[in-house]
N, C-alpha and C positions, 0 to 999 in steps of 0.2 A: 361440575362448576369449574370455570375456568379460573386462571389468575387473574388479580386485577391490574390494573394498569399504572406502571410507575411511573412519578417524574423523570423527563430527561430532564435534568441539569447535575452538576457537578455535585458528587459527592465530597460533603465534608472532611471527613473522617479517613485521616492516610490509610488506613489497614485496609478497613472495605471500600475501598477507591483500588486498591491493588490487589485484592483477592478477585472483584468485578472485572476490573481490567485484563486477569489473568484467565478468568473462566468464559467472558465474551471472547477475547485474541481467538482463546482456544478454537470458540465456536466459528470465528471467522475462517480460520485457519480450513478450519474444515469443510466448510462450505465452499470455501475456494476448490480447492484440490476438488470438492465432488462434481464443480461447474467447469472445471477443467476435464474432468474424466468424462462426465456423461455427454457433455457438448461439445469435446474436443476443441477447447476454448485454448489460444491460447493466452494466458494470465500471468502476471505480476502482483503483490500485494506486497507492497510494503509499509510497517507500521512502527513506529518509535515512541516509547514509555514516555512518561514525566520524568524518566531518571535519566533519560536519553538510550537508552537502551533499544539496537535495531533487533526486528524481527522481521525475516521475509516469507516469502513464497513464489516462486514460479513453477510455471507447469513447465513441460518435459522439454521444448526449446529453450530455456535456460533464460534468464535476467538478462543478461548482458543487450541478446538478440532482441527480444521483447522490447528492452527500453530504446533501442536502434529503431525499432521499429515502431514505436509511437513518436520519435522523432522524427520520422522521415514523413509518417502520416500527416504529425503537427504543419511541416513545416509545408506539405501540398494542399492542405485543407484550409489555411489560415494564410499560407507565404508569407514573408518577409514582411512583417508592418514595421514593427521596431527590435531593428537590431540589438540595441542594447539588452532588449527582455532575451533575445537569443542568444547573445553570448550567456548571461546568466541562467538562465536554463541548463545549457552547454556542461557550463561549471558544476550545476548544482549533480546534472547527473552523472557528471563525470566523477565528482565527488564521493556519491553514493556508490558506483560502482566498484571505486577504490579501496571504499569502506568496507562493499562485501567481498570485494578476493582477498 
């Protein structure tokens, strides 16, 4: 017999809202790296707590290249509609890159 099936919504209760938090991450975490290994995927996973707290993942070509390279994608798949969303974009992952070196 299997499990039954839980609500998704927002757990009330800070402790198991971050014990859950910490044991899904995990689970993600791992699932990543195993979709990166068996399918030579290359991956990014970036995820940030309620505390603000970052937690990443890249496979073996490293973050930095990956998010170059979904920006180079974004910008031939979609091009230039509005600038302004692209500079902020720009910013945002320029941000987060600076966060993780």
């Amino acid at each position: 017999m299997g499990r039954g099936k839980i609500a998704i919504e927002r757990i009330d209760n800070t402790t198991n809202r971050q014990v859950t938090f910490s044991k899904r991450r995990g689970g993600l975490m791992k699932k990543a790296r195993e979709l990166a290994i068996l399918c030579d995927a290359d991956l990014a996973l970036i995820v940030f707590s309620s505390t603000g707290r970052l937690y990443d993942f890249a496979s073996s070509s490293g973050m930095e290249a990956i998010l170059e390279r979904y920006q180079e994608a974004k910008e031939e798949h979609c091009g230039v509609l509005n600038p302004t969303s692209e500079i902020s974009d720009y910013l945002r992952l320029s941000g987060i890159l600076y966060f993780i070196s």
